[in-house]
Biotite code that builds the C-alpha atoms (Angstrom):
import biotite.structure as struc

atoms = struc.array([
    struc.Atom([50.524, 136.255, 82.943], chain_id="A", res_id=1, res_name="UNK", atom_name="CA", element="C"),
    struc.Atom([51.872, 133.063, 84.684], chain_id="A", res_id=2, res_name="UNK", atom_name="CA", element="C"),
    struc.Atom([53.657, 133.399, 87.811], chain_id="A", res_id=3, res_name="UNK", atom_name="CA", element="C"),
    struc.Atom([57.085, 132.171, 88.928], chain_id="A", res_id=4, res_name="UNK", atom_name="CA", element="C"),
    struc.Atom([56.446, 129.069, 91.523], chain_id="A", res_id=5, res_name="UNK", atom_name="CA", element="C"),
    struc.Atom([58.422, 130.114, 94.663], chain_id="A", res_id=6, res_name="UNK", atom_name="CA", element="C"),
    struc.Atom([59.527, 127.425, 97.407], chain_id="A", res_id=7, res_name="UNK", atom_name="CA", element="C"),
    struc.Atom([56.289, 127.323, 99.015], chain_id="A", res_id=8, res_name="UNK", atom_name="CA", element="C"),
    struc.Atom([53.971, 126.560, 96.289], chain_id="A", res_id=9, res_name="UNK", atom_name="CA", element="C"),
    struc.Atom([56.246, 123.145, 95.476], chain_id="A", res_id=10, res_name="UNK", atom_name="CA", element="C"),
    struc.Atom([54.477, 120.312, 97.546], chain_id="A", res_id=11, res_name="UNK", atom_name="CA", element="C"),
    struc.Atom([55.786, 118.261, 100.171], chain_id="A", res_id=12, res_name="UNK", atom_name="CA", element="C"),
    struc.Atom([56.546, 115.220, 97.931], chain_id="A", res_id=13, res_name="UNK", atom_name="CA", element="C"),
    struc.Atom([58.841, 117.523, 94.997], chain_id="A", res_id=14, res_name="UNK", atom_name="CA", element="C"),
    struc.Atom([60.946, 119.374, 97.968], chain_id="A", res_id=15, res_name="UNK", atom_name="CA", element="C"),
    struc.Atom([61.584, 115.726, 99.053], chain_id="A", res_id=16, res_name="UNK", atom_name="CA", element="C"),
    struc.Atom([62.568, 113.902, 96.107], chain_id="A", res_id=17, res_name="UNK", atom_name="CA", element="C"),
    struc.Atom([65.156, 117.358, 95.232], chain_id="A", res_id=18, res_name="UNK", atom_name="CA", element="C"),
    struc.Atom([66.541, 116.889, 98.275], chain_id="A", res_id=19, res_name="UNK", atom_name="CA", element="C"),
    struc.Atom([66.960, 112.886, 98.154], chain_id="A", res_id=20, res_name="UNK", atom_name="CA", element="C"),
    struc.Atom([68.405, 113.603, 94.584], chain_id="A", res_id=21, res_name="UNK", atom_name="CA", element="C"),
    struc.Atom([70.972, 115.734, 95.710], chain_id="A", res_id=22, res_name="UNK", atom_name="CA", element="C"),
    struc.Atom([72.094, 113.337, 98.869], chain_id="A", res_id=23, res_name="UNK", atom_name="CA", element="C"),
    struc.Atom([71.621, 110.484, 96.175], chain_id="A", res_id=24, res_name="UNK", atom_name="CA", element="C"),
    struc.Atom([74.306, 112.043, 94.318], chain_id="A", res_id=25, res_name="UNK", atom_name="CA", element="C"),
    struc.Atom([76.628, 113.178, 96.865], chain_id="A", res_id=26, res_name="UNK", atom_name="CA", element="C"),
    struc.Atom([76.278, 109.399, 98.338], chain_id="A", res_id=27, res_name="UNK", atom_name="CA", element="C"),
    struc.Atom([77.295, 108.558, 95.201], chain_id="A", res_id=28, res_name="UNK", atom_name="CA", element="C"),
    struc.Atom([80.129, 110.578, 94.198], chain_id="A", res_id=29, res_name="UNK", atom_name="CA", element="C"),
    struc.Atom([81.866, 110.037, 97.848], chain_id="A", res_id=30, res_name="UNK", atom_name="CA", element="C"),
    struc.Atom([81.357, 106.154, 96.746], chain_id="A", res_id=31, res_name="UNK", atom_name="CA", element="C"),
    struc.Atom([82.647, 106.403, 93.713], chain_id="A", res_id=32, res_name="UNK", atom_name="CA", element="C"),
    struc.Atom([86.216, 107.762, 95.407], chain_id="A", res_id=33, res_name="UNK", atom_name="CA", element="C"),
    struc.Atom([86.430, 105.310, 97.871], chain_id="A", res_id=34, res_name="UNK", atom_name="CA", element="C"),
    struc.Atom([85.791, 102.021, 95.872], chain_id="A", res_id=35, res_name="UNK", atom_name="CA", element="C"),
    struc.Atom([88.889, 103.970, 93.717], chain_id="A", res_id=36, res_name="UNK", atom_name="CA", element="C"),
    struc.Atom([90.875, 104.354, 96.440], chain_id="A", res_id=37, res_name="UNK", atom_name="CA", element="C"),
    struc.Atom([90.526, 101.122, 97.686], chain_id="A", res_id=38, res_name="UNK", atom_name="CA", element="C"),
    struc.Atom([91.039, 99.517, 94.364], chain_id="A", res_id=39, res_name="UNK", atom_name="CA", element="C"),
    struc.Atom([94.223, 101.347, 93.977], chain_id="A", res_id=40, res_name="UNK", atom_name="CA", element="C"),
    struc.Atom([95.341, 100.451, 97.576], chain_id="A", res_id=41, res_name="UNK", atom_name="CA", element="C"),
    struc.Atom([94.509, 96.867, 96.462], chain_id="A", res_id=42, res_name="UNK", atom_name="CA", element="C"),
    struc.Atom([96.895, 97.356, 93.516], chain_id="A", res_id=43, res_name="UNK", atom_name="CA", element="C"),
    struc.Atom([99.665, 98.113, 95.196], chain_id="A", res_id=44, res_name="UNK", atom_name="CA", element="C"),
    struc.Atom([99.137, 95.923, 97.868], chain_id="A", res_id=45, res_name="UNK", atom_name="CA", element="C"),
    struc.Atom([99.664, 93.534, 95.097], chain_id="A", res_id=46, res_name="UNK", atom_name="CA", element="C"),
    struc.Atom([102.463, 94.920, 93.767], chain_id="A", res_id=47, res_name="UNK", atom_name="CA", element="C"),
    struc.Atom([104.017, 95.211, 96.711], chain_id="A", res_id=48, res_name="UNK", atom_name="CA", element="C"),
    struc.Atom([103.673, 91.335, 97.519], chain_id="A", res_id=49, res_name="UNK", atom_name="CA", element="C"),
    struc.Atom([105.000, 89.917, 93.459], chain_id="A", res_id=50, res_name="UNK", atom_name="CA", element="C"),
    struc.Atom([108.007, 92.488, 94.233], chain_id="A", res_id=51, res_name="UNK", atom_name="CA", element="C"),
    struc.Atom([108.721, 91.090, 97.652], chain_id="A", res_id=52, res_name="UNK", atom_name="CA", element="C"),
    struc.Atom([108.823, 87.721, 95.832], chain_id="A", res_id=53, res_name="UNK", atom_name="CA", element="C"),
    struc.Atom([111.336, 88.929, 93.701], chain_id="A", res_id=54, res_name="UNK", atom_name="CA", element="C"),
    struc.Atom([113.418, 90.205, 96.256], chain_id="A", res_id=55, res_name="UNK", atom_name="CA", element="C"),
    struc.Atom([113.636, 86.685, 97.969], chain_id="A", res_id=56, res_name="UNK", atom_name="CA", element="C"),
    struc.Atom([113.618, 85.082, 94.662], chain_id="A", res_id=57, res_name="UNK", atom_name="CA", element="C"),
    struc.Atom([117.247, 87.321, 93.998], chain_id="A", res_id=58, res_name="UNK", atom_name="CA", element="C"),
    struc.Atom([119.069, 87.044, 97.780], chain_id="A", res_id=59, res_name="UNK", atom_name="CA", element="C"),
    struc.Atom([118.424, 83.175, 97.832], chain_id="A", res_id=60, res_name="UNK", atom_name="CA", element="C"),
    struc.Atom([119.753, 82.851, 94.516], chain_id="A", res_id=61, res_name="UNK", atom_name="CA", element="C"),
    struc.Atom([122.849, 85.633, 94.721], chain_id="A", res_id=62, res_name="UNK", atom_name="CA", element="C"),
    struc.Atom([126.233, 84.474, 96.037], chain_id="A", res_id=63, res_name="UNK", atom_name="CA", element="C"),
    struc.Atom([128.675, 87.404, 97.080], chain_id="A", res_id=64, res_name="UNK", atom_name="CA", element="C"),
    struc.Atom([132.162, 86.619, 96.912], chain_id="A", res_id=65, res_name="UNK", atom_name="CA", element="C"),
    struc.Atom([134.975, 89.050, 96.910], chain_id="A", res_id=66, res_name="UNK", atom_name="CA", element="C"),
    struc.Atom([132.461, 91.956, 96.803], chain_id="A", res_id=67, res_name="UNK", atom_name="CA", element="C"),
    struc.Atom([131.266, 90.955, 93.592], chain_id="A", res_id=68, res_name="UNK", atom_name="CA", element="C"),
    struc.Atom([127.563, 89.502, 93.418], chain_id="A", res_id=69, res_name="UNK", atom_name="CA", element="C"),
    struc.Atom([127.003, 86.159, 91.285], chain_id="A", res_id=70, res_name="UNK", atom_name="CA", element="C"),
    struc.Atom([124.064, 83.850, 90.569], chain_id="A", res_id=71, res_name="UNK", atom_name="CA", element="C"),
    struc.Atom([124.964, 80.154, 91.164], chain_id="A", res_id=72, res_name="UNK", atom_name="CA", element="C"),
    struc.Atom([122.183, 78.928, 88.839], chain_id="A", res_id=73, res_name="UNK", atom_name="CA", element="C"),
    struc.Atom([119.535, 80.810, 86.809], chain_id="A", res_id=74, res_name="UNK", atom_name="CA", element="C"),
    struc.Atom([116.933, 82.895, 88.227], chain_id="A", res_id=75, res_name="UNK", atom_name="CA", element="C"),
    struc.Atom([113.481, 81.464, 88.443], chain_id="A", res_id=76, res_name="UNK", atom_name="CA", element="C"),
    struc.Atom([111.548, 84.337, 87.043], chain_id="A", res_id=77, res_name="UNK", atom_name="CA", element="C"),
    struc.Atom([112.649, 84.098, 83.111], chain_id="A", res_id=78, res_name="UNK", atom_name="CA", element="C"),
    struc.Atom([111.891, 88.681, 83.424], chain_id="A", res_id=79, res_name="UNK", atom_name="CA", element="C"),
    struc.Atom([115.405, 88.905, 84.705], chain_id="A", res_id=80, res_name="UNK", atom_name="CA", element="C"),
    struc.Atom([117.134, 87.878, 81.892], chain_id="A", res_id=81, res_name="UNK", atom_name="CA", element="C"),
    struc.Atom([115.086, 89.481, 78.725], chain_id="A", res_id=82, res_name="UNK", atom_name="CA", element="C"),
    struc.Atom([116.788, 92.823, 77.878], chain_id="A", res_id=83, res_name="UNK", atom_name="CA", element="C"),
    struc.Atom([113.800, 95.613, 78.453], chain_id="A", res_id=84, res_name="UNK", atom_name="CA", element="C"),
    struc.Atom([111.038, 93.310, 80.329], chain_id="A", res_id=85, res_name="UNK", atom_name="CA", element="C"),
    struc.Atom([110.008, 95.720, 82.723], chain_id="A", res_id=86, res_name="UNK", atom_name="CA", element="C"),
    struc.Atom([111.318, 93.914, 85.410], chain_id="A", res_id=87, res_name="UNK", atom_name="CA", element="C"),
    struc.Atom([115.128, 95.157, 86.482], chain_id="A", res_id=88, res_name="UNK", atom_name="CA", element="C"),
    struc.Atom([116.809, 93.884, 89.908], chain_id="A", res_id=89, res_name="UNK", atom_name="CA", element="C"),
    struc.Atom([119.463, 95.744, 91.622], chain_id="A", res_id=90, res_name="UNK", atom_name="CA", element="C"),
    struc.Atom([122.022, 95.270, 94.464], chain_id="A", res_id=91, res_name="UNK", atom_name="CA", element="C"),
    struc.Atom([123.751, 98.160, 95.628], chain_id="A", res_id=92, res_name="UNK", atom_name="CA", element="C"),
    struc.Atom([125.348, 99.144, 98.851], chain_id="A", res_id=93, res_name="UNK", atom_name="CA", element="C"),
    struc.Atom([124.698, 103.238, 100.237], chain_id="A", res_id=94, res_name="UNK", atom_name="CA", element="C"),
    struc.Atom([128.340, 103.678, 100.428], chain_id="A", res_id=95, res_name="UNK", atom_name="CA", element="C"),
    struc.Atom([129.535, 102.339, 96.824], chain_id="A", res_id=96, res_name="UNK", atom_name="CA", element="C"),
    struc.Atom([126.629, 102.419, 94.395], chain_id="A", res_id=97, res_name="UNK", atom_name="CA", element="C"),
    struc.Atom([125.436, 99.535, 92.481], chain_id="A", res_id=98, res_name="UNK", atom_name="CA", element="C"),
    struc.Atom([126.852, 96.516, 92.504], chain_id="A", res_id=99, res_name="UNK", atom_name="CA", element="C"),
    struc.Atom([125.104, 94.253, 90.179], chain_id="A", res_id=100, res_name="UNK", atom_name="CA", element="C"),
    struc.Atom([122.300, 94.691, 88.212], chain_id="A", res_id=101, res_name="UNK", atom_name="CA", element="C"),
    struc.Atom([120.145, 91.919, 86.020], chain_id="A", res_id=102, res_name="UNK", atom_name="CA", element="C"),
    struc.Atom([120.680, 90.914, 82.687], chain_id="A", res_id=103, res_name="UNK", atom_name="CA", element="C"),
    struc.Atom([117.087, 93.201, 81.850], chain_id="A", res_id=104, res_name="UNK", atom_name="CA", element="C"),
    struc.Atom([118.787, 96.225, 82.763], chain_id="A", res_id=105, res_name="UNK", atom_name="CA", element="C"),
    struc.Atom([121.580, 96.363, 81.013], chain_id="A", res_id=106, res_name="UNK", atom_name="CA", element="C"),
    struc.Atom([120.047, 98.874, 78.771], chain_id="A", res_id=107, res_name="UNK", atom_name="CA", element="C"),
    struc.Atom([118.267, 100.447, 81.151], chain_id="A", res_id=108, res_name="UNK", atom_name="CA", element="C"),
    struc.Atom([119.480, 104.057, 82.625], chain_id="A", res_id=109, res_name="UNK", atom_name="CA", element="C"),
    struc.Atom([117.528, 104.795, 86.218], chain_id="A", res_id=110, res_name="UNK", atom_name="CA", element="C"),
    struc.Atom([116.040, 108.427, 86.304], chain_id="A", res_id=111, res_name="UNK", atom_name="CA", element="C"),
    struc.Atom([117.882, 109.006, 89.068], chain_id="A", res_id=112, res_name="UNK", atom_name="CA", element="C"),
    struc.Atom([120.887, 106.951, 89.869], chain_id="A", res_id=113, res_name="UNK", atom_name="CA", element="C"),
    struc.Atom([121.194, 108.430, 93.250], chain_id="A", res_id=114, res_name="UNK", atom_name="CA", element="C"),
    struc.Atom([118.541, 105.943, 94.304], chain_id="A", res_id=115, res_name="UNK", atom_name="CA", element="C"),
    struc.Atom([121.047, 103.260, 94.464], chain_id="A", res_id=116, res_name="UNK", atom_name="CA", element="C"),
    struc.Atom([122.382, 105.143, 97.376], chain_id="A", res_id=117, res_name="UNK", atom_name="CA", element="C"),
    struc.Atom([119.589, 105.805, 99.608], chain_id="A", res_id=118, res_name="UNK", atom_name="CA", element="C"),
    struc.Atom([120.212, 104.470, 103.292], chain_id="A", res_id=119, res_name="UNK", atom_name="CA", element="C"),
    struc.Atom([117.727, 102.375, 104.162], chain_id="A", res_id=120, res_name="UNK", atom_name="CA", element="C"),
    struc.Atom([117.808, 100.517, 107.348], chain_id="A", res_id=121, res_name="UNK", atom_name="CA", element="C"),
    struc.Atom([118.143, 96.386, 107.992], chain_id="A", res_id=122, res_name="UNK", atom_name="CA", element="C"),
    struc.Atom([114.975, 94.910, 107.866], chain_id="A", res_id=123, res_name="UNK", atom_name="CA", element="C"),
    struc.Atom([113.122, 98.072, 106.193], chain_id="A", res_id=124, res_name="UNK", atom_name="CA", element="C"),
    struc.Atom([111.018, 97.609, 103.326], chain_id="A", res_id=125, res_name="UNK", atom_name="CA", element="C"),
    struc.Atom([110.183, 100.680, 101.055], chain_id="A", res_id=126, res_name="UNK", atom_name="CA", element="C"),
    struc.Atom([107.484, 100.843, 97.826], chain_id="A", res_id=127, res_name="UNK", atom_name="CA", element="C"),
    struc.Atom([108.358, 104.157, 96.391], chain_id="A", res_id=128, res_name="UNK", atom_name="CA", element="C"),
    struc.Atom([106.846, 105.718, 93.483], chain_id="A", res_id=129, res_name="UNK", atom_name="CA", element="C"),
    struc.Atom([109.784, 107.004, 90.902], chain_id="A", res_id=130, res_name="UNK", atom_name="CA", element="C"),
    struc.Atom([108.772, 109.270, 88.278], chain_id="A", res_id=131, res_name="UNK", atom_name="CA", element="C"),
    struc.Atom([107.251, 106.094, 86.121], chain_id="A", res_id=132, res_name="UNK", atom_name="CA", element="C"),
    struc.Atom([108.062, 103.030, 87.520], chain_id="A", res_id=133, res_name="UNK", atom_name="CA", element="C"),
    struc.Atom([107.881, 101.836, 91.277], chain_id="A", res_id=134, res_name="UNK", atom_name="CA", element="C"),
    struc.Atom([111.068, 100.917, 93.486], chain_id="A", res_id=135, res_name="UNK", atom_name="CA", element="C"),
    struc.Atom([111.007, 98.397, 96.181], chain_id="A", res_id=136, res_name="UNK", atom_name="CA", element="C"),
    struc.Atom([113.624, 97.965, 98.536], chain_id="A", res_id=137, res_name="UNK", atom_name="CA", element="C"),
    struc.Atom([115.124, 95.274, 101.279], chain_id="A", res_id=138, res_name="UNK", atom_name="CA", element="C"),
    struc.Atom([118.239, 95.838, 103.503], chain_id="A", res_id=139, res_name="UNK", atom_name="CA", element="C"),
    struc.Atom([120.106, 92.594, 104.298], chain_id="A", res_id=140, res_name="UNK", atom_name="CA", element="C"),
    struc.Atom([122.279, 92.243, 107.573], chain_id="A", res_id=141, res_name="UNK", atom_name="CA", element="C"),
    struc.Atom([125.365, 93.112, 105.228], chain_id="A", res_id=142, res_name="UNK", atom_name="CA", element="C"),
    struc.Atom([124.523, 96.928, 104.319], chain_id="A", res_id=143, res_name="UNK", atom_name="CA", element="C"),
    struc.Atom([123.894, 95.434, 100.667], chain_id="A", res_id=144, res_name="UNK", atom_name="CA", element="C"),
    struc.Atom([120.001, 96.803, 99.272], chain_id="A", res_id=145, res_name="UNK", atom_name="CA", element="C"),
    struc.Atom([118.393, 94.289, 96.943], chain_id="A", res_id=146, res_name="UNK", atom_name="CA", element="C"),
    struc.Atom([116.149, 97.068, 94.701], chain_id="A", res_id=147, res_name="UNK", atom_name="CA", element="C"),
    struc.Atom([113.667, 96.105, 92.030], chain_id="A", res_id=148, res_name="UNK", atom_name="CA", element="C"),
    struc.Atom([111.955, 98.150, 89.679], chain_id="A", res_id=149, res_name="UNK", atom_name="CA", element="C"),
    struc.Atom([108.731, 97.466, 88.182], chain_id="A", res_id=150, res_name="UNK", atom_name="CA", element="C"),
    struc.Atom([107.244, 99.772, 84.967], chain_id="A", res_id=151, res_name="UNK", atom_name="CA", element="C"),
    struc.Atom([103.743, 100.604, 84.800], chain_id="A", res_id=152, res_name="UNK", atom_name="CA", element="C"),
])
């Protein structure tokens, strides 16, 4: 009858590769999350730069007169104006609500309108995940919040 090896009886050389096999894969897996995290950081990074474009893009080109928001020529990025592109602007004010919205959200109902209405503070800049699309924010010196959102 053949007996069971115990830990002794494996040489020098097995015990060594098991245990280089097991850091191996723990090296690995701890790797494997951060090159995930960082290419997700990356991401949004990224998003977080085309949306502040946006934002630019919309207060250079909006004209406010009367408390009503207009657009003295047409806006650069073509997203704007296509009903459903997955690009919608907003401006809104904390106190009143929205105040204008682009011609791709007109059909568009936000998943929770009380975003329209958060406070944020002159000069802030907030990338926010909402439920399935991602909201990024920019205070002006007149209380008004330029808002895009941006679908996944």
């Amino acid at each position: 009858m053949t007996t069971k090896p115990t830990a002794t009886d494996y040489s020098l050389q097995t015990r060594l590769l098991i245990v280089f096999s097991i850091l191996l894969g723990v090296f690995l897996s701890l790797t494997g999350v951060v090159l995930d995290r960082a290419f997700s950081n990356s991401i949004e990074a990224g998003a977080q730069d085309r949306l502040q474009g946006h934002i630019y893009l919309l207060l250079a080109g909006a004209d406010e007169e009367n408390g009503e928001f207009f657009f003295l020529e047409d806006l650069q990025e073509p997203r704007f104006a296509q009903l459903d592109s997955g690009l919608y602007g907003f401006i809104s004010n904390a106190a009143i609500g929205e105040l204008w919205r682009s011609d791709s959200a007109r059909t568009f109902d936000l998943p929770e309108p009380k975003i329209l209405q958060q406070r944020i503070n002159v000069g802030e800049n907030r990338f926010d995940p909402v439920s399935y699309t991602h909201l990024r924010a920019h205070e002006t010196r007149h209380d008004i919040v330029c808002r895009l959102l941006l679908e996944k």
